[in-house]
C-alpha positions as a Markdown table, in Angstrom:
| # | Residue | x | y | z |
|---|---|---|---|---|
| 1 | Unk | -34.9 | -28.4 | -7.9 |
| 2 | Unk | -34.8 | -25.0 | -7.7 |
| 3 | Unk | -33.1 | -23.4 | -5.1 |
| 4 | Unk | -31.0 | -26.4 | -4.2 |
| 5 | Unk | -27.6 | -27.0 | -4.7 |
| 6 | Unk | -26.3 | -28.8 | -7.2 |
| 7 | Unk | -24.2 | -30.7 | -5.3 |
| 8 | Unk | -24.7 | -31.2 | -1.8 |
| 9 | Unk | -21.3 | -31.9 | 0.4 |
| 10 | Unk | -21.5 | -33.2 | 3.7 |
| 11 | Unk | -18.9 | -34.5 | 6.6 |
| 12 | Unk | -19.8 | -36.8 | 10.0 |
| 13 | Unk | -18.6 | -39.2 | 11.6 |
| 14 | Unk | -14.9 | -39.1 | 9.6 |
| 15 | Unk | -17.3 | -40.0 | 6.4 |
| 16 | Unk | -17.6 | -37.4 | 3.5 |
| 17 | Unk | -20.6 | -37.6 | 1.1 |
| 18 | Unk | -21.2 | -35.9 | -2.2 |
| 19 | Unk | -24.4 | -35.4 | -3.4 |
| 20 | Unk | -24.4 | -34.9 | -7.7 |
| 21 | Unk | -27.9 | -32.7 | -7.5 |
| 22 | Unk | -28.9 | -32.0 | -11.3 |
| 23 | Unk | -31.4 | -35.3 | -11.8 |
| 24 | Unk | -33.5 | -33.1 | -14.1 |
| 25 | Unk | -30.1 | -33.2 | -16.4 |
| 26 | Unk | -29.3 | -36.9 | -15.4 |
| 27 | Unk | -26.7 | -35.3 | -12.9 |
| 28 | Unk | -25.1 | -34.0 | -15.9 |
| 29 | Unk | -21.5 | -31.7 | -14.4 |
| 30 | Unk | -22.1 | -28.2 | -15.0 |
| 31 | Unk | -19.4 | -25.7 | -14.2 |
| 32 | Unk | -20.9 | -24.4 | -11.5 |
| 33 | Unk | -21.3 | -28.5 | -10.6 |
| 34 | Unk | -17.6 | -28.9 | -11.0 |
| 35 | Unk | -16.2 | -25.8 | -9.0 |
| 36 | Unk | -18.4 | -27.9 | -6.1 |
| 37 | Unk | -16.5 | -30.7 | -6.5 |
| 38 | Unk | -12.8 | -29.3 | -6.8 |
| 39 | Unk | -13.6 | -27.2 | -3.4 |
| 40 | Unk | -14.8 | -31.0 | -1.8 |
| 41 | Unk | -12.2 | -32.8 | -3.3 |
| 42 | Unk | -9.9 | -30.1 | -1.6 |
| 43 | Unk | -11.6 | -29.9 | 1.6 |
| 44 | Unk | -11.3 | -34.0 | 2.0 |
| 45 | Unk | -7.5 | -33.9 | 1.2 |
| 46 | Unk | -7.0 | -31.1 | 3.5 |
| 47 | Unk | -9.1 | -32.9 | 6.7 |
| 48 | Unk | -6.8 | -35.9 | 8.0 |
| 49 | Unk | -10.3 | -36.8 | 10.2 |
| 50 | Unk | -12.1 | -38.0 | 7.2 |
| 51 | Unk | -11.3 | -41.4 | 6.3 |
| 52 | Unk | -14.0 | -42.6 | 3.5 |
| 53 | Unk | -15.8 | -40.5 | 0.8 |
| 54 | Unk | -19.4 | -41.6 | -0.4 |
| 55 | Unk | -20.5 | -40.1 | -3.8 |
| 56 | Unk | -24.1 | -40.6 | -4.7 |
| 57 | Unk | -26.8 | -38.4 | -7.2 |
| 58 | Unk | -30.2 | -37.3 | -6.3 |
| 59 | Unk | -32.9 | -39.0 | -8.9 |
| 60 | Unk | -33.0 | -42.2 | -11.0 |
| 61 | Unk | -29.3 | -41.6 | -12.8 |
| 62 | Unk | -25.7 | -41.1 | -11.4 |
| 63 | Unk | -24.1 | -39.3 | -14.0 |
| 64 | Unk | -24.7 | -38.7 | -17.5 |
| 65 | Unk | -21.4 | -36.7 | -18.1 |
| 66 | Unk | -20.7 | -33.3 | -18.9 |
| 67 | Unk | -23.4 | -30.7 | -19.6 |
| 68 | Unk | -23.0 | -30.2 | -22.8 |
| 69 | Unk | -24.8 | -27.0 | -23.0 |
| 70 | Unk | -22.2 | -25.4 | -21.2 |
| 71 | Unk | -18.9 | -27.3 | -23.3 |
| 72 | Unk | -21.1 | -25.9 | -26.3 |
| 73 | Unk | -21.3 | -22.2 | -25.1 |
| 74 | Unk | -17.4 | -22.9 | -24.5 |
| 75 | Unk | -16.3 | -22.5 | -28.0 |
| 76 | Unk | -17.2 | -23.1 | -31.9 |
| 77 | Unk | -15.0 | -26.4 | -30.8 |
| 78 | Unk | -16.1 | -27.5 | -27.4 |
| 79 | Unk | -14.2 | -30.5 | -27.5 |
| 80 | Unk | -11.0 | -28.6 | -28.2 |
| 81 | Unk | -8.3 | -28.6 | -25.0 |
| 82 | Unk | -8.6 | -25.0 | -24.7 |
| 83 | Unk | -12.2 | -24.8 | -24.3 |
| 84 | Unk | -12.4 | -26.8 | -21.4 |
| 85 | Unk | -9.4 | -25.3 | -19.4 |
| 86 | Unk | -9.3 | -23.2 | -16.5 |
């Protein structure tokens, strides 16, 4: 998938979608994955036209969960609260 987003965000018709787009991870979040989906999330609460949100993933899996590769370059303790706050 290179090149693609991935997450792919769309709007019509008062309907948004999101698109998880990492099926070679299993649609695993990555950061970059997860920035995506806060500035959606914001954009849907912000636009009274939309009315419905469809979330979906790209390949054979929806979500398998964090990436993992990136809570382990996090910290010596990726599952520690500080390692996964902003």
């Amino acid at each position: 998938m290179t090149g693609e987003p991935p997450a792919i965000t769309t709007v019509h018709d008062g309907v948004a979608r999101l698109t998880l787009n990492n099926p070679r991870r299993k649609n695993a979040i990555t950061l970059e994955m997860a920035g995506l989906i806060e500035d959606f999330c914001a954009r849907v609460h912000a636009d009274d036209s939309i009315g419905a949100v469809l979330v979906d993933a790209a390949g054979g899996y929806f979500c398998s969960g964090a990436d993992t590769r990136d809570l382990a370059a996090a910290s010596d303790d990726p599952a520690a609260p500080e390692s996964v706050a902003e």
